[in-house]
C-alpha positions as CSV (number, residue, x, y, z in Angstrom):
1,X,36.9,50.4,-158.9
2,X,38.2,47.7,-161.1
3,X,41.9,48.3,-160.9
4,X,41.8,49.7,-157.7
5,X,40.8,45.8,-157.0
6,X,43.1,44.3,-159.1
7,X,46.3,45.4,-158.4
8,X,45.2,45.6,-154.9
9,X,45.6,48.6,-153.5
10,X,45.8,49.6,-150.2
11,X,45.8,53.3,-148.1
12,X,49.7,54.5,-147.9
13,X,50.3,52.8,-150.6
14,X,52.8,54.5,-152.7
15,X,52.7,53.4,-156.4
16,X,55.8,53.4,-158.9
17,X,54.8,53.0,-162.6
18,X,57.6,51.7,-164.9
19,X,57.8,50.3,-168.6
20,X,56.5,51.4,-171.9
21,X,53.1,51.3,-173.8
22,X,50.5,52.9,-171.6
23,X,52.0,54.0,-168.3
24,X,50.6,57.4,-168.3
25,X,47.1,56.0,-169.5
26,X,47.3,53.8,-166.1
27,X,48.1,56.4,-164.6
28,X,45.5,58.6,-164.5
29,X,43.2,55.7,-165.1
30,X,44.1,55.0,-161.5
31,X,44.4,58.6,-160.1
32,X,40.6,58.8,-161.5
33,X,39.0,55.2,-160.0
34,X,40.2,56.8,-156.5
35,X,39.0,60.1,-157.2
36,X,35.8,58.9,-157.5
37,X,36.1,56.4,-154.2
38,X,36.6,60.3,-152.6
39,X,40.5,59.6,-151.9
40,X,43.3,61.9,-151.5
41,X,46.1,61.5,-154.3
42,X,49.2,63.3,-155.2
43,X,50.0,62.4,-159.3
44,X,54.1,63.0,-160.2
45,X,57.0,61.9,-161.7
46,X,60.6,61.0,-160.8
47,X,61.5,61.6,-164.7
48,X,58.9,63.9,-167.2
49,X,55.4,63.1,-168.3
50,X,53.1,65.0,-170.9
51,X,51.1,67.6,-169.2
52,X,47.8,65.9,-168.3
53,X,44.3,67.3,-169.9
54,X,42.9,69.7,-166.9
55,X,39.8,67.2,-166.3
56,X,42.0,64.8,-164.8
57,X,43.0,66.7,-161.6
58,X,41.6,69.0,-159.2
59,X,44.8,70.8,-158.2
60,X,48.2,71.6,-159.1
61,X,51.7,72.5,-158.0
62,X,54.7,73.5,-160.3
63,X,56.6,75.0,-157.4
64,X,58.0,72.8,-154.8
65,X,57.8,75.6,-151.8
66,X,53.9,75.8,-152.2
67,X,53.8,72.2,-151.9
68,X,52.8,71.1,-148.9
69,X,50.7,74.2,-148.0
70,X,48.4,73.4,-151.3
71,X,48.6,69.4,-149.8
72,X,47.2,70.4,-146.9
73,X,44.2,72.4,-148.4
74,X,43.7,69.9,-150.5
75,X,40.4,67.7,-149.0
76,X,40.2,64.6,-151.5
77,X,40.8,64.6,-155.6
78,X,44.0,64.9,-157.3
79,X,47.2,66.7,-156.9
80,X,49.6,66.7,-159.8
81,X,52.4,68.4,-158.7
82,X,56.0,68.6,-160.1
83,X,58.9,71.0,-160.4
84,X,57.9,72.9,-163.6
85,X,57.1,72.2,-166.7
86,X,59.5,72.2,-169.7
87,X,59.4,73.6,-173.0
88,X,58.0,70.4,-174.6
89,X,54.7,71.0,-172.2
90,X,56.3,67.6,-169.8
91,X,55.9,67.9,-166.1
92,X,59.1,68.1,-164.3
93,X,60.3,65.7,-161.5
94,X,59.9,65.8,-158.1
95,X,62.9,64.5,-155.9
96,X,62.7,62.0,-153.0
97,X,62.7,64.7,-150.4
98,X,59.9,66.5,-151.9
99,X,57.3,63.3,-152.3
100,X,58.7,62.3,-148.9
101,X,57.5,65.8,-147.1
102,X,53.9,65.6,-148.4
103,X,53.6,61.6,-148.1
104,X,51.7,61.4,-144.9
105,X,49.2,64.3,-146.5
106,X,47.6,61.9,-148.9
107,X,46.0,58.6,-149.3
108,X,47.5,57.3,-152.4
109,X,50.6,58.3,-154.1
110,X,51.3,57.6,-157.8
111,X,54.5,58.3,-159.4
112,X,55.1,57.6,-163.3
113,X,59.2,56.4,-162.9
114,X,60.0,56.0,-166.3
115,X,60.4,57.5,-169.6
116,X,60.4,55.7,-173.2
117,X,59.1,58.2,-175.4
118,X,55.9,57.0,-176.3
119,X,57.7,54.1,-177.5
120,X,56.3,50.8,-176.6
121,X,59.7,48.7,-175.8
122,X,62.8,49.8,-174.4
123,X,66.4,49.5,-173.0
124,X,67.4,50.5,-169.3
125,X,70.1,52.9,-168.6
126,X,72.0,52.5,-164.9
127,X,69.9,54.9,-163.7
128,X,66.8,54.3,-165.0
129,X,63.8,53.8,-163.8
130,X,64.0,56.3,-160.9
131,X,62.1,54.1,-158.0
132,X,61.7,56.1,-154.7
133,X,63.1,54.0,-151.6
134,X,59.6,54.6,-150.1
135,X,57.6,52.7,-152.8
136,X,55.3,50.2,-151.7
137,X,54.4,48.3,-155.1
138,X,56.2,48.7,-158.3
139,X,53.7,48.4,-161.6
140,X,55.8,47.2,-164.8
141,X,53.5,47.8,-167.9
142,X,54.9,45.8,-171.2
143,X,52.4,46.5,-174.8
144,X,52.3,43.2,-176.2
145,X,52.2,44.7,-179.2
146,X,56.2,45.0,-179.2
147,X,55.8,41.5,-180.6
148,X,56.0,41.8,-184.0
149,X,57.9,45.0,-184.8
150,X,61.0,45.6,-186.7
151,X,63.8,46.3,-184.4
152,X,64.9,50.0,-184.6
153,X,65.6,53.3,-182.7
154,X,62.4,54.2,-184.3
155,X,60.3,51.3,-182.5
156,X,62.6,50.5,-179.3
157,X,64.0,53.3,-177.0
158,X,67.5,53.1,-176.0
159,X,67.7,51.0,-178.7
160,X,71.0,49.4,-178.4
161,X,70.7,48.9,-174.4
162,X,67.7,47.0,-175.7
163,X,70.0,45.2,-178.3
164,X,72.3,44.2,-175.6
165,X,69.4,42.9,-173.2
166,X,67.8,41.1,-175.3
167,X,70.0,39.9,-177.9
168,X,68.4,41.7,-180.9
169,X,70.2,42.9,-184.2
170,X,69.0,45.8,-186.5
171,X,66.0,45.0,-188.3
172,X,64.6,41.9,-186.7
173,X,61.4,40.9,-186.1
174,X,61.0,41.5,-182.0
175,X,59.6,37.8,-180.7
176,X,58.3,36.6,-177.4
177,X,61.5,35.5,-176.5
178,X,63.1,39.2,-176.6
179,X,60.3,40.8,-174.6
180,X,61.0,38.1,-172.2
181,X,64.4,38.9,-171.9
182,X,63.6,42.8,-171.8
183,X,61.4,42.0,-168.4
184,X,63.2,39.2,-166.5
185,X,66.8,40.0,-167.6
186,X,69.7,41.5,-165.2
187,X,69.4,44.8,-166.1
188,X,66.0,44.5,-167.3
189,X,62.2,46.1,-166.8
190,X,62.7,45.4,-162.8
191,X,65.8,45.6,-161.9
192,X,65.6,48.1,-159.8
193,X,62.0,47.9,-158.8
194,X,61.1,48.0,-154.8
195,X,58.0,46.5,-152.8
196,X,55.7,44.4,-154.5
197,X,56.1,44.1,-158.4
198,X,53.0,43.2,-160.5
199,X,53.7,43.2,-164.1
200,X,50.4,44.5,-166.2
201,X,50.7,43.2,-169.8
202,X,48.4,46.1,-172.3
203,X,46.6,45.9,-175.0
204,X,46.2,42.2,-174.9
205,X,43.0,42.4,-177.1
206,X,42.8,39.5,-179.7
207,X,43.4,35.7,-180.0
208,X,47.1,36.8,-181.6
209,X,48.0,38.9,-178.8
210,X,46.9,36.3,-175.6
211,X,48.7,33.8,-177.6
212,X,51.7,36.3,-177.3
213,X,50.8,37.4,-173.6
214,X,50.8,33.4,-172.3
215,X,54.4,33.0,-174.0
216,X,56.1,35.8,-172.3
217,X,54.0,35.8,-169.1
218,X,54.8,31.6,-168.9
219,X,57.1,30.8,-165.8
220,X,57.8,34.7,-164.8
221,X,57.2,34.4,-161.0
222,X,55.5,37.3,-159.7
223,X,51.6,38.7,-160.1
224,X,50.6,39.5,-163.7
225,X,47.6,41.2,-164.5
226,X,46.6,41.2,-168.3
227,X,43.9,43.5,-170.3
228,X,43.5,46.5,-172.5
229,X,43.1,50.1,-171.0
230,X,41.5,50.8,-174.2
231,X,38.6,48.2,-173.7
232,X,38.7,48.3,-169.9
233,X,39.2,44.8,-169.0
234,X,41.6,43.1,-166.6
235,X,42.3,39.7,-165.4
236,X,44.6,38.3,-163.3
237,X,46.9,35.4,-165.1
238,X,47.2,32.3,-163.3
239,X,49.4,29.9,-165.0
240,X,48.1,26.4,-165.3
């Protein structure tokens, strides 16, 4: 139960997952550690999300008025429930109300907040990412592999929301400094997080990329966890 651990999880403990380059990979990766601890955990969005392979849920719910009688006869495992599904195969959003009525029914609750479009850095409209009032720790994952790439719409969602946070032009090599800027600036990766907010940094997997990781990470005052989902190690950062 490694991440379980890690990001310190507790029972009632409603999770909102923000950021780009492996949200929905944490996800599940979480919704599957308690699964196996025998837990009770509703899976959904507050934006859209691919449709999840069928092996990593037990139940699910694409029409809010069945909700909370499925909840209920749900014993432990996984609920991924939503409001439909589009006609790109993405699970729709559930509202406030909704994850409020059913909150009490589960152990866990995980909620992916964000969209980037399988992009791994982005820009943050004003109402973006959709954080429930209720949520008890906020999860900000950042691909350190951002570092490096050629600044375009291609590479960087909401492109030029990310050129105005960070300070970016057209076809610039992203650094350290501009990832920075996309997590701790004013209308940045948190700004409109709520309970605790860990930062996980992903896919920091060579000498290169923990080089990149300590940069960024350096004097960024709240708990960072850094690893690879792929490789399925974790460690905490504590700045020296």
């Amino acid at each position: 139960m490694v991440l379980v651990n890690m990001f310190g999880l507790r029972e009632g403990d409603v999770l909102s997952i923000i950021g780009a380059g492996g949200k929905t990979t944490f996800l599940f990766r979480l919704a599957d550690e308690l699964r196996e601890m025998g837990k009770k955990v509703l899976v959904t969005t507050t934006t859209r999300v691919y449709m999840p392979p069928k092996d990593c849920y037990d139940e699910i719910c694409l029409d809010i008025k069945e909700l909370v009688d499925k909840s209920r006869k749900l014993k432990q495992g996984v609920m991924v429930a939503g409001s439909g599904v589009s006609s790109e195969n993405k699970l729709l959003s559930l509202d406030q109300e909704s994850i409020n009525k059913v909150r009490t029914l589960y152990d866990y609750i995980l909620i992916e907040a964000d969209g980037s479009r399988r992009k791994p850095l982005k820009g943050w409209r004003e109402n973006e990412p959709v954080v429930i009032d209720e949520t008890t720790k906020t999860i900000a994952v950042v691909d350190i592999r951002g570092v490096g790439l050629t600044a375009n719409p291609y590479t960087i969602h909401n492109f030029e929301l990310f050129k105005d946070l960070t300070g970016i032009e057209d076809g610039e090599v992203v650094t350290t400094s501009h990832v920075k800027k996309m997590i701790t600036g004013e209308k940045g990766l948190l700004h409109k997080g709520k309970g605790q907010e860990i930062i996980y940094f992903n896919k920091v997997e060579d000498e290169i990329d923990i080089e990149n990781f300590k940069d960024v990470a350096r004097k960024i005052d709240k708990k960072i966890i850094y690893g690879s989902l792929k490789y399925q190690f974790y460690h905490e950062f504590i700045e020296s």
